[in-house]
C-alpha positions in Angstrom: -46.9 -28.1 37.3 -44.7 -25.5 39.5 -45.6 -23.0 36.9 -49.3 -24.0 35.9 -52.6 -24.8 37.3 -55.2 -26.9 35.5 -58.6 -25.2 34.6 -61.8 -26.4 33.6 -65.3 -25.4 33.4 -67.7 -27.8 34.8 -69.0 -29.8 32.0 -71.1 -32.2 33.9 -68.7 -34.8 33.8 -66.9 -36.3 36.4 -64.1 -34.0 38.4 -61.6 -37.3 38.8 -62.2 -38.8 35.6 -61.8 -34.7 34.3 -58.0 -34.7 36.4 -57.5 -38.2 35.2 -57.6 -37.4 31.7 -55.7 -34.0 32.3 -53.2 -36.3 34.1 -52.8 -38.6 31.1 -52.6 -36.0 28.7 -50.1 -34.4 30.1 -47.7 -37.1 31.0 -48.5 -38.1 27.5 -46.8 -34.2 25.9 -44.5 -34.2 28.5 -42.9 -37.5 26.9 -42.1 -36.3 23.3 -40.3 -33.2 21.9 -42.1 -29.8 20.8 -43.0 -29.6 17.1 -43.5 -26.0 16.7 -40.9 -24.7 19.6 -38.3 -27.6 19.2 -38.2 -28.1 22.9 -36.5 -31.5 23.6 -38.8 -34.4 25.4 -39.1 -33.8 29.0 -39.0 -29.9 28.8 -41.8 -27.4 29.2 -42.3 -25.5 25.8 -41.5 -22.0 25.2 -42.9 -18.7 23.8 -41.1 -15.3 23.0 -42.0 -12.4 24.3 -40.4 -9.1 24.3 -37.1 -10.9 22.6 -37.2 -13.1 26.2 -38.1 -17.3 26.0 -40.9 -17.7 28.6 -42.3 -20.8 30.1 -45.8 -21.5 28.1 -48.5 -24.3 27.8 -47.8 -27.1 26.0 -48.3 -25.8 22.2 -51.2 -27.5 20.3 -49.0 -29.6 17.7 -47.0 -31.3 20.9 -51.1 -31.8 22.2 -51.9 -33.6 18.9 -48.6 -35.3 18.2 -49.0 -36.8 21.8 -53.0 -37.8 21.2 -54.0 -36.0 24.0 -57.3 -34.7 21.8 -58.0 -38.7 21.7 -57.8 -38.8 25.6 -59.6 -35.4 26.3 -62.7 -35.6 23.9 -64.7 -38.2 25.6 -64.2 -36.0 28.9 -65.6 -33.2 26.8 -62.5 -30.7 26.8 -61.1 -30.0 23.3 -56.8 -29.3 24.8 -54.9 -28.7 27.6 -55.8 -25.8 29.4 -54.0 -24.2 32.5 -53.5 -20.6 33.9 -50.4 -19.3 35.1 -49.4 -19.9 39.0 -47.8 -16.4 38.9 -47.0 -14.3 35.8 -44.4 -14.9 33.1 -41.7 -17.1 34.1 -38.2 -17.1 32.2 -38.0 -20.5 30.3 -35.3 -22.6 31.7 -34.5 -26.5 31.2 -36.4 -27.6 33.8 -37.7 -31.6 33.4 -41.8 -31.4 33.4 -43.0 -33.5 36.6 -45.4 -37.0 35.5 -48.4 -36.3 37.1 
């Protein structure tokens, strides 16, 4: 979470079972590797831009391969969604903090 921020439009639900379920979900991707940027288990995935590896969201096919969908949908939010703390950050190996 050093490089992300959770977001979430109010949905009428909740606000700690909403951060529960974010929690869970992403404790759940943070435990298995990347499908679609091959980042190993434990790693933040990683985008391209400009030719440079960049620190991104967790990609939708880590989301689904971890169930988070199955823990988000009764909450009523449809994926992981943050916004950046600051910027573009260079991807390094840096282990994802359990929330």
């Amino acid at each position: 979470m050093d490089y992300f921020v959770f977001t979430t439009a109010d949905n009428g639900q909740d606000p700690q079972t909403v951060r529960a379920a974010q929690r869970q979900a992403w404790n759940a991707c943070s435990q298995i590797a990347c499908p679609k940027c091959r980042v190993r288990a434990g790693q933040y995935c990683r985008d391209r831009v400009a030719g440079k590896a960049i620190m991104a969201r967790f990609h939708k096919p880590r989301q689904d391969a971890a169930n988070a969908p199955s823990v988000l949908g009764p909450v009523g939010i449809y994926g992981l969604s943050w916004s950046r703390v600051r910027g573009q950050h260079a991807w390094r190996e840096d282990e994802i903090p359990q929330l």
